[in-house]
C-alpha positions as a Markdown table, in Angstrom:
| # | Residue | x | y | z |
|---|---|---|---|---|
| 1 | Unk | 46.4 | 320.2 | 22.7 |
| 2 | Unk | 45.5 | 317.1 | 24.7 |
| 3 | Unk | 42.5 | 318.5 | 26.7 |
| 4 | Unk | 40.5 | 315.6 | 24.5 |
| 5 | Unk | 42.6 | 312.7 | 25.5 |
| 6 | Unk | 42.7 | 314.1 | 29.6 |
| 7 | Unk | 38.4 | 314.0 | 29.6 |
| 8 | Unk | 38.2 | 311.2 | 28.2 |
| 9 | Unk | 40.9 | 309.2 | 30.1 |
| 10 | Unk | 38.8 | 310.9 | 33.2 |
| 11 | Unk | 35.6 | 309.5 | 32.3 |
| 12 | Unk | 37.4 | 306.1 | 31.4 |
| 13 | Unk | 39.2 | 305.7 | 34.6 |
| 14 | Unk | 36.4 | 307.2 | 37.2 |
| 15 | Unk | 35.1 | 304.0 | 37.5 |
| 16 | Unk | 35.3 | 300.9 | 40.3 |
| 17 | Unk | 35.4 | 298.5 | 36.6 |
| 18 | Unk | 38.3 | 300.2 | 34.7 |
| 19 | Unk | 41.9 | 298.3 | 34.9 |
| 20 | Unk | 44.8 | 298.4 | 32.7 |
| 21 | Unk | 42.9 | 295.6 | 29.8 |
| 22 | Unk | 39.9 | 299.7 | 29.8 |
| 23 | Unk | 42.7 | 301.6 | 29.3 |
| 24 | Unk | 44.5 | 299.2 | 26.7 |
| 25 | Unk | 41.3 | 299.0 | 24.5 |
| 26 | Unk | 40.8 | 303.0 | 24.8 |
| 27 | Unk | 44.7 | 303.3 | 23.4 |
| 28 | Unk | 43.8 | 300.8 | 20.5 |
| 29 | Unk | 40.8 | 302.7 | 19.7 |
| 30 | Unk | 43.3 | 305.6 | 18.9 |
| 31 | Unk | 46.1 | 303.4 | 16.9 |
| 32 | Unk | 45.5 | 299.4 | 16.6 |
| 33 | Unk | 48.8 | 298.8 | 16.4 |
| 34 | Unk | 50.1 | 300.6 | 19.5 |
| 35 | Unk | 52.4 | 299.0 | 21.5 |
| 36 | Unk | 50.3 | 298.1 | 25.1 |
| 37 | Unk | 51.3 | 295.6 | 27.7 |
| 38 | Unk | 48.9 | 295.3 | 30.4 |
| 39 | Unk | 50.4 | 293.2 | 33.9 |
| 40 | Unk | 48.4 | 292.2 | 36.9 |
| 41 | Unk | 50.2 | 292.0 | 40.2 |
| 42 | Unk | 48.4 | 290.5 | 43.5 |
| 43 | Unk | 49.4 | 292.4 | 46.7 |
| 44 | Unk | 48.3 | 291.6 | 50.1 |
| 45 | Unk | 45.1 | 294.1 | 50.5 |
| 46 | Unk | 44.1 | 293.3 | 46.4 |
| 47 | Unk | 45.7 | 293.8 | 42.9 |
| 48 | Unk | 46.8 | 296.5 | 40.6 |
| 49 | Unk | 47.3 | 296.2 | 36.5 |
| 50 | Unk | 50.5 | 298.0 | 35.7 |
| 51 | Unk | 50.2 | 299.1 | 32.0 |
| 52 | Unk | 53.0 | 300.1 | 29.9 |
| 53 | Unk | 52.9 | 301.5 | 26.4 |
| 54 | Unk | 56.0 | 302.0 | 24.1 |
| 55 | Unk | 55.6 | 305.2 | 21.7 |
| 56 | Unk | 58.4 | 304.2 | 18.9 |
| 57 | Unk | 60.6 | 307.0 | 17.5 |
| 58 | Unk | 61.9 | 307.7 | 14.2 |
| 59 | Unk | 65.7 | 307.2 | 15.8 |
| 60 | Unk | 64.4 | 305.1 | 18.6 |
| 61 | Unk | 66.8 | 302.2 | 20.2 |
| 62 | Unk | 63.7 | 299.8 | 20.1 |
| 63 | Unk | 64.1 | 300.2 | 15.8 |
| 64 | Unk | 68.0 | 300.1 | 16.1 |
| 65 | Unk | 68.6 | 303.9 | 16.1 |
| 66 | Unk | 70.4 | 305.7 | 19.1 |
| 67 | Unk | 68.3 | 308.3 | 20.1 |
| 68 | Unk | 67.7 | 308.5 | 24.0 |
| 69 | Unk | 64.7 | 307.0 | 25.2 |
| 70 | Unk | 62.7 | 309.4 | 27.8 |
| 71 | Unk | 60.5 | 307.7 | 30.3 |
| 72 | Unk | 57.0 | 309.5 | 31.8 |
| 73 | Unk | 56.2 | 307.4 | 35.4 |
| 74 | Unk | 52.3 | 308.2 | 36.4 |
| 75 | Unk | 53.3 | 307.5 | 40.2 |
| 76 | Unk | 50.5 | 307.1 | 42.3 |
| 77 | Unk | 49.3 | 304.6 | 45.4 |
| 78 | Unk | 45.6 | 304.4 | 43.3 |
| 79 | Unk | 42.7 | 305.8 | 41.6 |
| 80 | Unk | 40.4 | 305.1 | 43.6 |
| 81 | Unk | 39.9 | 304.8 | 47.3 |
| 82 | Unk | 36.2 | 302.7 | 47.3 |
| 83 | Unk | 35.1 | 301.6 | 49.3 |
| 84 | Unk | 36.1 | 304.1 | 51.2 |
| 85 | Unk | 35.5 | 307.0 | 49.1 |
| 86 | Unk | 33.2 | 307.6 | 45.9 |
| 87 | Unk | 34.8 | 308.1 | 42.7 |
| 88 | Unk | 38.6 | 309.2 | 41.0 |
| 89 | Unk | 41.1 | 310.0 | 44.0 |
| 90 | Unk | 43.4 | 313.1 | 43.5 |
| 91 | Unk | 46.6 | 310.9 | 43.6 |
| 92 | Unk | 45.2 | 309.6 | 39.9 |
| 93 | Unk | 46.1 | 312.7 | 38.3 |
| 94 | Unk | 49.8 | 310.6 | 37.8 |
| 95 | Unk | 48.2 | 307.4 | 35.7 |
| 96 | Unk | 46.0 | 310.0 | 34.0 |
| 97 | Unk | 48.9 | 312.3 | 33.0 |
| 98 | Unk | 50.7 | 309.7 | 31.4 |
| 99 | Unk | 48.1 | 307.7 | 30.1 |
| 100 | Unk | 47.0 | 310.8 | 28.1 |
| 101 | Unk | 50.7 | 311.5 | 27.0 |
| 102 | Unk | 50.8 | 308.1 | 26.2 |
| 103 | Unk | 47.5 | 308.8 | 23.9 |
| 104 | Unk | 48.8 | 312.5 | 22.5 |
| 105 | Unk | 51.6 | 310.4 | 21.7 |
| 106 | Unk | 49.9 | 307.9 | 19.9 |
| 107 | Unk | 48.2 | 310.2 | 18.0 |
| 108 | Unk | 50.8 | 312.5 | 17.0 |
| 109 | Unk | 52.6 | 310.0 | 15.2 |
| 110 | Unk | 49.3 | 309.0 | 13.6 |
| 111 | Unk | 49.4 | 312.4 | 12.2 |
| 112 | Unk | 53.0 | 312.8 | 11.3 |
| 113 | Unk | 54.9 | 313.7 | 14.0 |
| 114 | Unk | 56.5 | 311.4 | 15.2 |
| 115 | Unk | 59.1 | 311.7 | 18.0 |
| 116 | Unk | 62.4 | 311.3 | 17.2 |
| 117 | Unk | 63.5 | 309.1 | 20.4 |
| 118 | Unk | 61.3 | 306.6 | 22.4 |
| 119 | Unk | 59.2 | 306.9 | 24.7 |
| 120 | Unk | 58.1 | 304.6 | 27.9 |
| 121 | Unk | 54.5 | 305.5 | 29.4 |
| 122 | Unk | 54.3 | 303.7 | 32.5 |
| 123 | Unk | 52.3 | 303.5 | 35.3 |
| 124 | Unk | 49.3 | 301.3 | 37.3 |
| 125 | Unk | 45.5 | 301.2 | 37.5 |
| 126 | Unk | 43.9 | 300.6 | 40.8 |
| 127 | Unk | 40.3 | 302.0 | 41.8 |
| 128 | Unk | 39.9 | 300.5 | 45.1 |
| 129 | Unk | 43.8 | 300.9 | 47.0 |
| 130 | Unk | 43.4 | 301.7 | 50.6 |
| 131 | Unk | 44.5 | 304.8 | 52.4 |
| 132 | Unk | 47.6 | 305.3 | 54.5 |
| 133 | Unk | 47.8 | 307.9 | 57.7 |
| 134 | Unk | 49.9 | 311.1 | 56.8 |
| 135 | Unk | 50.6 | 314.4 | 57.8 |
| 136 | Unk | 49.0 | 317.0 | 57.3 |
| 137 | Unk | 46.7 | 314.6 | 55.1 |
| 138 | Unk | 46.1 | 311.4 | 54.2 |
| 139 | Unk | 48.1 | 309.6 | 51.7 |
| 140 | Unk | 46.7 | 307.1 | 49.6 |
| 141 | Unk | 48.4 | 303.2 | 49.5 |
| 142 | Unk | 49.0 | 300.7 | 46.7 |
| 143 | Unk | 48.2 | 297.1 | 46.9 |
| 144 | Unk | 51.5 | 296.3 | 46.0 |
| 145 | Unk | 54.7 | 297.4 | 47.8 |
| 146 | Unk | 57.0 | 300.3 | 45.9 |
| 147 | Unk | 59.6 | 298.3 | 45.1 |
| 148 | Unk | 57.1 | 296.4 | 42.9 |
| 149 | Unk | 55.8 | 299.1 | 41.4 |
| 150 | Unk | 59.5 | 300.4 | 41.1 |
| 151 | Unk | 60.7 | 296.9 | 39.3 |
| 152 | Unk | 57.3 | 297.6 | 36.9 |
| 153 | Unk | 57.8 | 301.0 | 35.7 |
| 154 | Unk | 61.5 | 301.7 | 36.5 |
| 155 | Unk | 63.2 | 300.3 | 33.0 |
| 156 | Unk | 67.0 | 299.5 | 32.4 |
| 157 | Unk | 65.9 | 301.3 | 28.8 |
| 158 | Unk | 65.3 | 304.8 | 30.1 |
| 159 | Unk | 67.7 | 307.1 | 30.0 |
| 160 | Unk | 66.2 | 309.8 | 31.7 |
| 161 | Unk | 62.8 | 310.0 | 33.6 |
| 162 | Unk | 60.0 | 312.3 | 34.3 |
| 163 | Unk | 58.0 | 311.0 | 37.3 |
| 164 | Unk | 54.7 | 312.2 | 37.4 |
| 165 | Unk | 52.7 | 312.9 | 40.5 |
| 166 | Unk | 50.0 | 314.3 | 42.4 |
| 167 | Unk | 51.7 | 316.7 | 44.9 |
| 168 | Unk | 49.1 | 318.7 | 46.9 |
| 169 | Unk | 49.0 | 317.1 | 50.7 |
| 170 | Unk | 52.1 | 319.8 | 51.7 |
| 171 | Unk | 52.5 | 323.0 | 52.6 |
| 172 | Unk | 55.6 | 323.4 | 50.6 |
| 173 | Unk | 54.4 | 324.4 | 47.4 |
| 174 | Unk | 51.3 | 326.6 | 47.7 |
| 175 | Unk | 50.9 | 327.0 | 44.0 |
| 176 | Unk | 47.7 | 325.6 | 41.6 |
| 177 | Unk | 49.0 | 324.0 | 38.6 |
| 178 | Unk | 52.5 | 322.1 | 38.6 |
| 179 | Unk | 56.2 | 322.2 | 39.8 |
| 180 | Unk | 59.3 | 320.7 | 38.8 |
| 181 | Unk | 61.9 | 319.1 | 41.3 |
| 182 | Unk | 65.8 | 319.5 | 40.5 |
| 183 | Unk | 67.2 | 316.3 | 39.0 |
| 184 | Unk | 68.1 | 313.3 | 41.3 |
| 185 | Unk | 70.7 | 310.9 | 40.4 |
| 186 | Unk | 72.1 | 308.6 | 42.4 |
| 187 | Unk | 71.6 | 309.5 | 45.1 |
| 188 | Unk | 72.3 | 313.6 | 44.5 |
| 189 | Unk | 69.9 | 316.0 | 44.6 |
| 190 | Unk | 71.5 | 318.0 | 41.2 |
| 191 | Unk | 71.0 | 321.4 | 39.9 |
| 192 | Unk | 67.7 | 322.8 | 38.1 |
| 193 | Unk | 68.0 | 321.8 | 34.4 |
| 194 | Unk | 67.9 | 324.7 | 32.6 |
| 195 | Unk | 66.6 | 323.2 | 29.7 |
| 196 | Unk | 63.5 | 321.6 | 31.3 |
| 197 | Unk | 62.9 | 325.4 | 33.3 |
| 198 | Unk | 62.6 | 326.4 | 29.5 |
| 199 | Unk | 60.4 | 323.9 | 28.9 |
| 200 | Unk | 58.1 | 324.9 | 31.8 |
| 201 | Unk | 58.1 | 328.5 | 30.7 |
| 202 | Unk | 56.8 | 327.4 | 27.0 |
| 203 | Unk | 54.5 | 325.0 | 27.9 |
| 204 | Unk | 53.3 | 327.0 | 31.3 |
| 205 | Unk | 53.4 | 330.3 | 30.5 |
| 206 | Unk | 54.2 | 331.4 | 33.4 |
| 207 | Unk | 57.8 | 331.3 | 35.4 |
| 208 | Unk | 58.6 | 328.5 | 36.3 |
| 209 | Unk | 57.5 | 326.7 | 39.6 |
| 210 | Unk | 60.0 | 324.5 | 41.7 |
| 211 | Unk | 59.1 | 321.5 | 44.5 |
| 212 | Unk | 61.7 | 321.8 | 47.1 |
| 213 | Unk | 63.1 | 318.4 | 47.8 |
| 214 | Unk | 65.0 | 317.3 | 50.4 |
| 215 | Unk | 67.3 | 314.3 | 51.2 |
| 216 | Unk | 64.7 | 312.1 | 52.8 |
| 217 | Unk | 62.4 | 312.4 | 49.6 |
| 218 | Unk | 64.9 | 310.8 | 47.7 |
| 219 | Unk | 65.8 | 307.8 | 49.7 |
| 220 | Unk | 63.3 | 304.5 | 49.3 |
| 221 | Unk | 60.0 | 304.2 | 51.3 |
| 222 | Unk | 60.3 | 301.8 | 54.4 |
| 223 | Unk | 62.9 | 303.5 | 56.3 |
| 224 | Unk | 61.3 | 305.2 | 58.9 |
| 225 | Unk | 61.7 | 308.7 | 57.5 |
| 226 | Unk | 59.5 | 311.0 | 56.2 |
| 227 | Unk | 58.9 | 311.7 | 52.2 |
| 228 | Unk | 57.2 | 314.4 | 50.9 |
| 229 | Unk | 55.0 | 311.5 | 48.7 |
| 230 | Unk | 56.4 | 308.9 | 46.1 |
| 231 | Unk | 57.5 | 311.3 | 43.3 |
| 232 | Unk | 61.3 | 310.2 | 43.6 |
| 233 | Unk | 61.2 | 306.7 | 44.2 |
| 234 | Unk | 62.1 | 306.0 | 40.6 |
| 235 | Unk | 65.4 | 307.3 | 41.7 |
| 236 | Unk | 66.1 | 304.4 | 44.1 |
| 237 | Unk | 65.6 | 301.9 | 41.3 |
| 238 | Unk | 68.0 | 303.9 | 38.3 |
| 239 | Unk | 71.5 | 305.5 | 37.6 |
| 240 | Unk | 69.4 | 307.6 | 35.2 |
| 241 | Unk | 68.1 | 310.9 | 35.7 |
| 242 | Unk | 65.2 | 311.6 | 37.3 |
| 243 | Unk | 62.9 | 314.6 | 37.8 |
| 244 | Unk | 59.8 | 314.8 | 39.5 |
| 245 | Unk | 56.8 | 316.4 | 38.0 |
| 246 | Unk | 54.2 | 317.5 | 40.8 |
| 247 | Unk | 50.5 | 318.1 | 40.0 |
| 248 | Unk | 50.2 | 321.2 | 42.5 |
| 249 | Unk | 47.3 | 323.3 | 44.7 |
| 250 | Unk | 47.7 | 326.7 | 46.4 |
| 251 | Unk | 45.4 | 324.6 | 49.5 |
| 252 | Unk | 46.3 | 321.3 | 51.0 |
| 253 | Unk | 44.3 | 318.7 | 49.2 |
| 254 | Unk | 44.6 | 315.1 | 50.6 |
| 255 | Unk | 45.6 | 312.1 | 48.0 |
| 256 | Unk | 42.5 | 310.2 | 48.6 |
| 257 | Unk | 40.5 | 313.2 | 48.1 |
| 258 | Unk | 37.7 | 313.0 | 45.4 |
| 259 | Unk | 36.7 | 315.7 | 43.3 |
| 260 | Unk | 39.8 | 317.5 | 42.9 |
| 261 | Unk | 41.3 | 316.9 | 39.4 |
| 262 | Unk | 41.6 | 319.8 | 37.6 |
| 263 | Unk | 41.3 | 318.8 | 34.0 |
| 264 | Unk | 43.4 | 322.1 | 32.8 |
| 265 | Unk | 45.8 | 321.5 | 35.0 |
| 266 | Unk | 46.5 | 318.1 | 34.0 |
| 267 | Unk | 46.4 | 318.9 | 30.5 |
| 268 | Unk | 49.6 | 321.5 | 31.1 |
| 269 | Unk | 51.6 | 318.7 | 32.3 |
| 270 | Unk | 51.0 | 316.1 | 29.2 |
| 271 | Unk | 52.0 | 319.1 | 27.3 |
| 272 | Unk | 55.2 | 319.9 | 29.1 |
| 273 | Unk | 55.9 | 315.7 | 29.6 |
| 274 | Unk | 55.6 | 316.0 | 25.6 |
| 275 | Unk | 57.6 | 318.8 | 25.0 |
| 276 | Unk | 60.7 | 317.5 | 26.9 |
| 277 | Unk | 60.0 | 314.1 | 25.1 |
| 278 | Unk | 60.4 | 315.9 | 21.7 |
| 279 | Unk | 63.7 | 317.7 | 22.7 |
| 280 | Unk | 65.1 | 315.3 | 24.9 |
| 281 | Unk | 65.2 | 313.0 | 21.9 |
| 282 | Unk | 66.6 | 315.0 | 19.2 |
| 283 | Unk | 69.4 | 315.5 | 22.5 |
| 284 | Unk | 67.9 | 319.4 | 22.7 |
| 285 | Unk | 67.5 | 319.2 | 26.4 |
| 286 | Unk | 70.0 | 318.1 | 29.0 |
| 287 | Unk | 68.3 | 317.0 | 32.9 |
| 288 | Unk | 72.3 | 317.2 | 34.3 |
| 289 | Unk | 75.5 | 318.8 | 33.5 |
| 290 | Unk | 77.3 | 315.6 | 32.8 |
| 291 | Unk | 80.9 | 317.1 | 34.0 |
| 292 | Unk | 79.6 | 318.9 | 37.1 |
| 293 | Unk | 78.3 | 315.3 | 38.5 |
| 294 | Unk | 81.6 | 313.7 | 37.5 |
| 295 | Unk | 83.6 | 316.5 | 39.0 |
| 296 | Unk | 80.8 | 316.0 | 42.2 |
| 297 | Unk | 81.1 | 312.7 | 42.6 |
| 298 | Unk | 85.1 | 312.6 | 42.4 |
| 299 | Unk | 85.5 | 315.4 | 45.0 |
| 300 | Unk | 82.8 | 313.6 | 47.6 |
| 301 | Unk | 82.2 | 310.0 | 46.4 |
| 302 | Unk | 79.2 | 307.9 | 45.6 |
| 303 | Unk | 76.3 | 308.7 | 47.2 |
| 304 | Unk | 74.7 | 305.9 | 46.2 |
| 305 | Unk | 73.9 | 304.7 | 49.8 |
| 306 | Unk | 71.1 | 307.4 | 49.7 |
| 307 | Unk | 69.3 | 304.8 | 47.0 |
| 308 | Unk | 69.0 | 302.2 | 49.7 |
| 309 | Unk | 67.1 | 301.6 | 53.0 |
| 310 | Unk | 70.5 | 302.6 | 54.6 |
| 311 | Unk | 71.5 | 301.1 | 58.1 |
| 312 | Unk | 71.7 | 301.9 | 61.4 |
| 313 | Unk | 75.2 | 303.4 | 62.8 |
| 314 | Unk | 75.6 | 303.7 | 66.7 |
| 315 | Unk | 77.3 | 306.9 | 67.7 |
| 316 | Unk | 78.8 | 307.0 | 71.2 |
């Protein structure tokens, strides 16, 4: 259970003086030793700390082992939206997903269980981004442009990534809790893994909720077309795997929206981000069927294209 670690990252972060240096000291309170790196970048309408914390596994890479390393993305525009609006945004439910993985994490392997493969918490802290115009409800913006923030949480290291984010300004997925995409790898939009629908069911409860995707949510921001929100951009920036993890309402809730983190909610996704972290490192739990995207790719060809801002063809 890591209801404890999802209040008191909530207290920690509902604030206009927390950055990444609060949320560093509140993972050294749980483990001294943890492995924290905090990183301020300066954008044009302010700054964001990107914070990135490394939970070694018994098999990691990072100790010389060969277990896979999973990576959890919080991905979010901010956590705030002051001044503008007064207190902890909806679109914060990413950072405080993984932050409190990160911590449950932490704190598992204080106790003895530690994961068999690393993992790669990574996401930013910002409680006054502005807002950006979307339909049917605002979005909110980051200081810093997405390929920043894809060049500070996308790593080379990760071998597969769940992207964490708050998913409730649609009327796609009318359902309160959260939803998983299918897998997106270069620039396909892959079968459901079943593994991770299992995962869902454990950790949930209940069947298991899917995000329809479509191509333009997979392709990078800037290019004119409409995305559902961020949750795939990681996918632009990796050959590896990537599924999104939506934070979902049954209403339409807008990103800079205040008042609308549901704790419980939250605290279901750390535990399903967890439990794929413990099977995906032991190589339990699979996000694509490696010969199905081989035989894909060899009958239509790279798609690869679809991980850039594309360009314009003239049709006469």
């Amino acid at each position: 259970m890591s209801l404890k670690h999802v209040i008191e990252l909530y207290e920690v972060m509902d604030s206009i003086y927390v950055n990444g240096e609060t949320i560093k000291k509140y993972l050294h309170n749980i483990d001294s030793t943890a492995d924290v790196k905090v990183k301020t970048i300066q954008g044009e309408s302010g700054s964001t700390d990107f914070v990135r914390v490394l939970v070694k596994g018994k098999n990691g890479k990072s100790s010389g082992g060969n277990a896979p390393t999973l990576g959890i993305i919080g991905r979010l525009g901010g956590i705030g939206a002051r001044p503008e609006m007064t207190g902890f945004v909806s679109d914060g439910d990413g950072a405080l997903a993984c932050m409190a993985g990160a911590a449950k994490a932490i704190d598992m392997a204080l106790k003895g269980d530690q994961l068999e493969g690393d993992v790669i918490f990574s996401t930013h802290i910002c409680p006054t981004a502005p807002t950006l115009p979307h339909e049917p409800v605002p979005f909110m913006n980051s200081p810093v442009d997405i390929s920043v923030m894809n060049e500070n949480e996308v790593e080379d290291t990760m071998d597969a990534i769940l992207s964490i984010d708050t998913t409730k300004g649609n009327q796609v997925c009318n359902h309160k809790g959260f939803a998983i995409t299918p897998t997106v790898k270069e620039g396909y939009i892959l079968k459901i893994s079943d593994d991770l629908l299992h995962a869902y069911m454990q950790s949930a409860g209940i069947s298991p909720v899917v995000l329809p995707i479509t191509m333009q949510d997979i392709t990078p921001y800037g290019n004119g077309l409409y995305h559902i929100n961020s949750i795939l951009q990681p996918a632009v920036a990796t050959t590896s795997p990537v599924v999104g993890v939506a934070i979902t309402t049954e209403s339409v809730v807008a990103g800079c929206a205040t008042g609308a983190t549901h704790v419980t909610d939250v605290e279901s996704v750390v535990r399903f981000v967890l439990e794929v972290a413990k099977t995906y490192g032991t190589k339990k739990c699979s996000f694509y069927d490696e010969e199905q995207f081989t035989h894909m790719k060899n009958l239509y060809g790279s798609m690869s294209h679809l991980q850039t801002k594309g360009k314009v063809h003239t049709h006469e």
